[in-house]
C-alpha positions in Angstrom: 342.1 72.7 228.6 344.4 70.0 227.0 343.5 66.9 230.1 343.2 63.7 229.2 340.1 61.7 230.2 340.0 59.9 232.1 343.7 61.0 233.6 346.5 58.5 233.4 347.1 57.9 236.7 346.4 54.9 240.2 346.2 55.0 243.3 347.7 51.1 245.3 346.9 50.3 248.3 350.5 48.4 249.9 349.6 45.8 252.3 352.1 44.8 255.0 352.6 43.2 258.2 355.1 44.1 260.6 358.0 41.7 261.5 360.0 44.2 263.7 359.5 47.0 265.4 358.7 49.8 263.5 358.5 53.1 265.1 357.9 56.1 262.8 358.7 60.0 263.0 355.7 62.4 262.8 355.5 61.9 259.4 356.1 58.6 258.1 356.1 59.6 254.6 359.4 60.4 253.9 361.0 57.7 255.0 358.8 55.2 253.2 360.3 56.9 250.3 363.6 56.6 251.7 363.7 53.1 252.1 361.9 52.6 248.8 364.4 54.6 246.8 367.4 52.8 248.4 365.6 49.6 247.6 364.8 50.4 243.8 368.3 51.6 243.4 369.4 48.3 244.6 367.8 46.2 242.1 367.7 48.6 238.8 371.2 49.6 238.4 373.2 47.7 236.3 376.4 49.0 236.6 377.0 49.4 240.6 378.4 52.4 240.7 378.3 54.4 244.1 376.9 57.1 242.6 374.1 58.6 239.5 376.5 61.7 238.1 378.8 60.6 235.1 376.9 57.4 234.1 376.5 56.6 230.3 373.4 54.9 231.4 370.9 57.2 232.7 368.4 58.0 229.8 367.5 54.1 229.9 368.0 53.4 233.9 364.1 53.0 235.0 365.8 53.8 238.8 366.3 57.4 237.2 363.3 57.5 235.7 361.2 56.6 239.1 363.5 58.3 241.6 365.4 61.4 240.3 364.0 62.2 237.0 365.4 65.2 235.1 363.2 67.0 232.8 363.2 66.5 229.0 365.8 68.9 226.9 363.8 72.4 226.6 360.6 72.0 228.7 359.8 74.4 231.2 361.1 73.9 234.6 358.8 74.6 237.6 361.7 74.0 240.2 363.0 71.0 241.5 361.2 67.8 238.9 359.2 65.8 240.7 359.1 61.9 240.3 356.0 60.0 238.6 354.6 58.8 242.3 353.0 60.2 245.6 353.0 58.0 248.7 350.6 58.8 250.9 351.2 57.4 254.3 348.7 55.9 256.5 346.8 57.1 259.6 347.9 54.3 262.3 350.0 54.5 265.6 353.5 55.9 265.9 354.9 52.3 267.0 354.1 49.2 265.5 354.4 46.2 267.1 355.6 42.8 265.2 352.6 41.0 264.2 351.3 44.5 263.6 349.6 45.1 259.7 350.3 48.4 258.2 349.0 50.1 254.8 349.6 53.2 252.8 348.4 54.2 249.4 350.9 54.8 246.1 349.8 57.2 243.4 351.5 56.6 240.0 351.8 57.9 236.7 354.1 58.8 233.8 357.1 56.2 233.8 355.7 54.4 236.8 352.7 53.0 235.1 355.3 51.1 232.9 357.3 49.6 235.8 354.6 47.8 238.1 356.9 44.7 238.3 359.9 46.7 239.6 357.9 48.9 241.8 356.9 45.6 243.8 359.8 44.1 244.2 361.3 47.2 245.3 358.3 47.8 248.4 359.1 44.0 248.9 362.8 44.8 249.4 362.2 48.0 251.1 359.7 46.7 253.6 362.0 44.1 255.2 365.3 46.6 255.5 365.5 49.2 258.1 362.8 51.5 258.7 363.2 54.8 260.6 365.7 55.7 263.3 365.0 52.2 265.4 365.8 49.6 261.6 362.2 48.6 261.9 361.2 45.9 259.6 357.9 44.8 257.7 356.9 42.1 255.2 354.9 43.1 251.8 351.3 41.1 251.8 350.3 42.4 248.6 349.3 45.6 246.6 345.8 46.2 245.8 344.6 48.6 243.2 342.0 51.3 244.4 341.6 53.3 241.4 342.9 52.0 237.9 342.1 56.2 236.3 341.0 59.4 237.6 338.1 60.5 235.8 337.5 64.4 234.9 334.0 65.8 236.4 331.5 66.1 233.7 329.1 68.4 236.0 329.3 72.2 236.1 331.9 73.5 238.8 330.3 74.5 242.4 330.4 78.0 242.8 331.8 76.9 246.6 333.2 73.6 248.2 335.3 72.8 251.0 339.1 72.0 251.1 340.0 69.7 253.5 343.9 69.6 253.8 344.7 65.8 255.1 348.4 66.5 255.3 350.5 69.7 255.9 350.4 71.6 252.6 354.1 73.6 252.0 353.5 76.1 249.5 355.7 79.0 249.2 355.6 82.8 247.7 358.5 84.9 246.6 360.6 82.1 247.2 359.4 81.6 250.9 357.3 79.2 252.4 354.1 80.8 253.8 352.3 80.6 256.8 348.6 79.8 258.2 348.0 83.4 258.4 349.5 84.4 255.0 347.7 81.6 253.2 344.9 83.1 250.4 342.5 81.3 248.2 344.9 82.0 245.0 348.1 80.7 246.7 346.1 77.2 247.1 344.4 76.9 244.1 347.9 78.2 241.6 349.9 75.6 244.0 347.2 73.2 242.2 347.7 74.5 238.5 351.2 74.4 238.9 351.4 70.8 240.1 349.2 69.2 237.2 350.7 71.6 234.9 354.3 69.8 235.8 352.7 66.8 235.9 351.1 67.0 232.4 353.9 68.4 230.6 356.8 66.5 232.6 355.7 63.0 232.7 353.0 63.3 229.9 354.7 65.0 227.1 351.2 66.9 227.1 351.1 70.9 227.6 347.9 72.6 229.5 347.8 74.8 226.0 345.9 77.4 228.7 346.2 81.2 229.5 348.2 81.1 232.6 348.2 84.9 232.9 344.4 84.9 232.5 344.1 81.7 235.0 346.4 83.1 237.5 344.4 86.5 237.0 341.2 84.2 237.7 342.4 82.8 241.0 343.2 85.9 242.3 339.3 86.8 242.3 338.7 83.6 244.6 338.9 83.5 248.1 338.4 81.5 251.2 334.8 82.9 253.1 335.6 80.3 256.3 339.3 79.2 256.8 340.7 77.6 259.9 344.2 77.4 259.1 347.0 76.5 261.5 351.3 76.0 261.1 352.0 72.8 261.5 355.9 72.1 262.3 356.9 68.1 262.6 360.2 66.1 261.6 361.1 63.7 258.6 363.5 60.8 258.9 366.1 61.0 256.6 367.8 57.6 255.7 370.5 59.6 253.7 371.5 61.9 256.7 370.2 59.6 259.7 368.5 61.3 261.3 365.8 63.5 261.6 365.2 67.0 259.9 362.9 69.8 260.2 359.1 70.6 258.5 356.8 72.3 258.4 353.4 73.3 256.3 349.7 74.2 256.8 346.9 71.9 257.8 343.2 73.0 258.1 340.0 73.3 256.0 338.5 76.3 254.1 335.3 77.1 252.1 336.8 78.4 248.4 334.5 80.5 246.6 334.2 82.1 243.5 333.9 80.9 239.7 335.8 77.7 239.9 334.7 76.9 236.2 338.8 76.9 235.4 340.0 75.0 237.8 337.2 72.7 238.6 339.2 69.6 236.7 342.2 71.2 238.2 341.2 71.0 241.9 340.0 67.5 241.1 342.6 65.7 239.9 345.1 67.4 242.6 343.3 64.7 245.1 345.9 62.6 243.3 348.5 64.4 242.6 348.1 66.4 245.7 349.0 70.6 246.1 352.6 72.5 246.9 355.8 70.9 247.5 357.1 67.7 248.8 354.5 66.0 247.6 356.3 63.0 246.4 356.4 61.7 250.0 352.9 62.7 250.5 352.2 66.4 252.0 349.3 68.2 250.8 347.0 65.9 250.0 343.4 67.3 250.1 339.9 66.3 249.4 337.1 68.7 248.4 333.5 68.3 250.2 330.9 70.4 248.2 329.0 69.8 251.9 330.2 70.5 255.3 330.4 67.6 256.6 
C-alpha cells in the first residue's frame, strides 16, 4: 500500500481563555469552524469580493485552499472534498464563564502544513468574534504541537481490537445515513479506506495504488463480535444560517474481528483523520484499544 511513513500530518493543541461568555450547542465543533472560516476569509482574500464564484484568483487564494478546496482536474471524486484539517473539539462544560480556559485539538495536512502563520492568526481572530448563538468571545493563549507525524505500525495487525467512537460517526449506505442498528463491521472499516484514500490522493497527490474490489471484498469478511451502538441526534450552530441545525450519527464501542492485516495502517491513521462524514468539524473520531479497558 502506497502510505507515506511516517504520514504527513499534526495534531495542535489551541489554547484559550475565555473573555465573554461563551455558551456552546451540543456539539461545539462546527461552530469552531465557523468562526474560523469567517476569520481566514477575512484576512486571506485580497480582492474583497462578497463572494468565492467568478474570482480570477482562486488557484492561488490559500483561503480556498484551507476552506473550500476543489479537487485537482481529473482525480477521482469521493463526494463533497474535504479541507486539509479536523478540529476536534474539547470535552468541557456547555457554558464558559469569562476568565474560563478552553482547548481543542487541530489536525492538519496537505496545504495546511504550509500555512501555520495564517492558520494562527485566523484562531486569533476567530477566538475574539462571536461564538455560538450568545457572540461569546475568547482570547488565543498559544498553540502547542502534540504530534509533529503519524507514524505507520510496524507490528503485525491484531486479529481483534476495540473501536472506541469518541464522537458521533455519520456514515451513510446507498446514499443514506445509517443507523445504530444497521451499522456492520465493513460499513466502519470502508468509511476508513475511503477517508485516507481521499486524503492521500486529494491533498497528497499520492494514490493508495490498492485493490479496492479485493479490500472492500476483505472488509466484508470482518465483523463486530461485541457492539454497543446507539443513534445519537444533537444540533450544530451555524454561523452562516444563525441558528441551529439538525445531526445526527452513531456513538458506541465495538470489538472488530477478523484479518485486519489490510487495513491495519488504515484503521491507524483514521485516529487522525477520523471515519465518515463531517469530519472536518470533528465527528467520528475514534481510538482503537487492542484491550478492554
Amino acid at each position: 500500500m502506497n502510505l507515506p511513513s511516517p504520514f504527513p500530518v499534526q495534531r495542535w493543541r489551541v489554547h484559550a481563555h475565555v473573555t465573554r461568555t461563551v455558551c456552546w450547542p451540543e456539539y461545539e465543533g462546527s461552530a469552531l469552524r465557523g468562526v474560523w472560516g469567517h476569520a481566514l476569509r477575512r484576512l486571506a482574500c485580497a480582492t474583497g469580493q462578497p463572494r468565492c464564484e467568478g474570482c480570477q484568483l482562486q488557484r492561488r487564494c490559500p483561503y480556498i485552499a484551507l476552506f473550500e478546496p476543489a479537487p485537482a482536474p481529473g482525480s477521482r471524486t469521493y463526494g463533497d472534498m474535504t479541507p486539509p484539517y479536523v478540529i476536534e473539539p474539547g470535552q468541557g462544560p456547555r457554558v464558559l464563564q469569562a476568565g474560563q480556559t478552553y482547548h481543542f485539538d487541530l489536525v492538519v495536512f496537505g496545504a495546511s502544513l504550509q500555512y501555520p502563520a495564517l492558520i494562527r492568526q485566523a484562531w486569533q481572530r476567530a477566538l475574539s468574534a462571536n461564538i455560538g448563538p450568545v457572540r461569546g468571545a475568547m482570547q488565543l493563549q498559544g498553540m502547542e504541537l502534540v504530534q509533529s507525524a503519524a507514524p505507520l505500525p510496524e507490528r503485525p495487525a491484531p486479529s481483534r481490537v476495540w473501536v472506541q467512537l469518541q464522537t458521533p460517526v455519520y456514515i451513510k449506505r446507498d446514499g443514506r445515513a445509517l443507523r445504530a442498528g444497521q451499522l456492520t463491521a465493513a460499513d466502519f472499516v470502508w468509511a476508513v479506506v475511503r477517508r485516507v484514500a481521499e486524503v492521500c490522493e486529494l491533498h497528497l497527490q499520492r494514490s493508495l495504488n490498492c485493490d479496492f474490489k479485493a479490500l472492500k471484498q476483505a472488509a466484508a469478511a470482518l465483523y463486530f463480535a461485541q457492539g454497543q451502538w446507539e443513534d445519537h441526534h444533537f444540533e450544530r450552530w451555524s454561523n452562516r444560517q444563525g441558528r441551529n441545525t439538525p445531526l445526527q450519527g452513531i456513538l458506541g464501542r465495538g470489538l472488530l474481528v477478523g484479518d485486519l492485516t489490510p487495513f491495519w495502517p488504515l484503521l491507524h491513521l483514521g485516529q487522525w483523520l477520523h471515519a465518515g462524514g463531517k469530519a472536518s468539524f470533528g465527528m467520528g473520531r475514534y481510538v482503537l484499544l487492542e484491550n478492554d479497558t
